[in-house]
C-alpha positions in Angstrom: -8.3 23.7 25.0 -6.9 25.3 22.0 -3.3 25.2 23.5 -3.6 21.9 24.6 -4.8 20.5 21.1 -1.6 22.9 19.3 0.8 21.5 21.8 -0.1 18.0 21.7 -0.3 18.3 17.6 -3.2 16.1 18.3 -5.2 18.0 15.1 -2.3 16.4 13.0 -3.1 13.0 14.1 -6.9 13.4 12.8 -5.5 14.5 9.2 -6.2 18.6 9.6 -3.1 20.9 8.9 -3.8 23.7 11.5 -5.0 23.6 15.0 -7.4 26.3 14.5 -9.4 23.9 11.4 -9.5 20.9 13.5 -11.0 22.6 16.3 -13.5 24.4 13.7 -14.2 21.2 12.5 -14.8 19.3 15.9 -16.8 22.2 17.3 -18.9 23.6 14.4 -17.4 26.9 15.1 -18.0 29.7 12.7 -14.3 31.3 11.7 -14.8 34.7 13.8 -15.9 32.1 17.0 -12.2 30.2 16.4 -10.6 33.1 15.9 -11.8 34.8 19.2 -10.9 31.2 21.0 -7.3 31.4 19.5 -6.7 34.8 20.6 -7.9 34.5 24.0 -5.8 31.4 24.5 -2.8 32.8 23.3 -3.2 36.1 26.1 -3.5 33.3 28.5 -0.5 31.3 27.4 2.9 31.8 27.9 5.2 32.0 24.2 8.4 31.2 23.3 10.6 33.1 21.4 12.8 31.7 18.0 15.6 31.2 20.6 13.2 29.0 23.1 13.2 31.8 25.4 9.7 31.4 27.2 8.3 34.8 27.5 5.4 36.0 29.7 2.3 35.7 29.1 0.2 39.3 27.8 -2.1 38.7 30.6 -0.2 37.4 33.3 -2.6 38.1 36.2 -5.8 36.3 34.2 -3.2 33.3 33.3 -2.2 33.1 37.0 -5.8 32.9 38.4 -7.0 30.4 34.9 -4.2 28.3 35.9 -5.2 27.9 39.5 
């Protein structure tokens, strides 16, 4: 979910700044509890570089099977 809100930049649309707020906001999350979210969305995610060059994900296998 937390990819799919940053990517959309649907947090912008409801007047918050950074993904991370909005989804604090919207699910009464306490800081640590967003920050664990973020972090395990981001191993699951593929990145892009400052080129655009889209680089692996850290945990490919887990993305893999999530994905499925």
């Amino acid at each position: 979910m937390f990819a799919e809100v940053s990517e959309r930049g649907a947090y912008r649309d409801l007047g918050s700044q950074m993904p991370g707020k909005y989804l604090e906001g919207q699910l009464r999350l306490s800081a640590r509890a967003r920050h664990q979210r973020e972090e395990a969305a981001l191993n699951l995610n593929a990145m892009f570089n400052f080129s655009g060059e889209q680089l692996d994900p850290p945990l490919p296998a887990t993305s893999a099977r999530f994905t499925e």
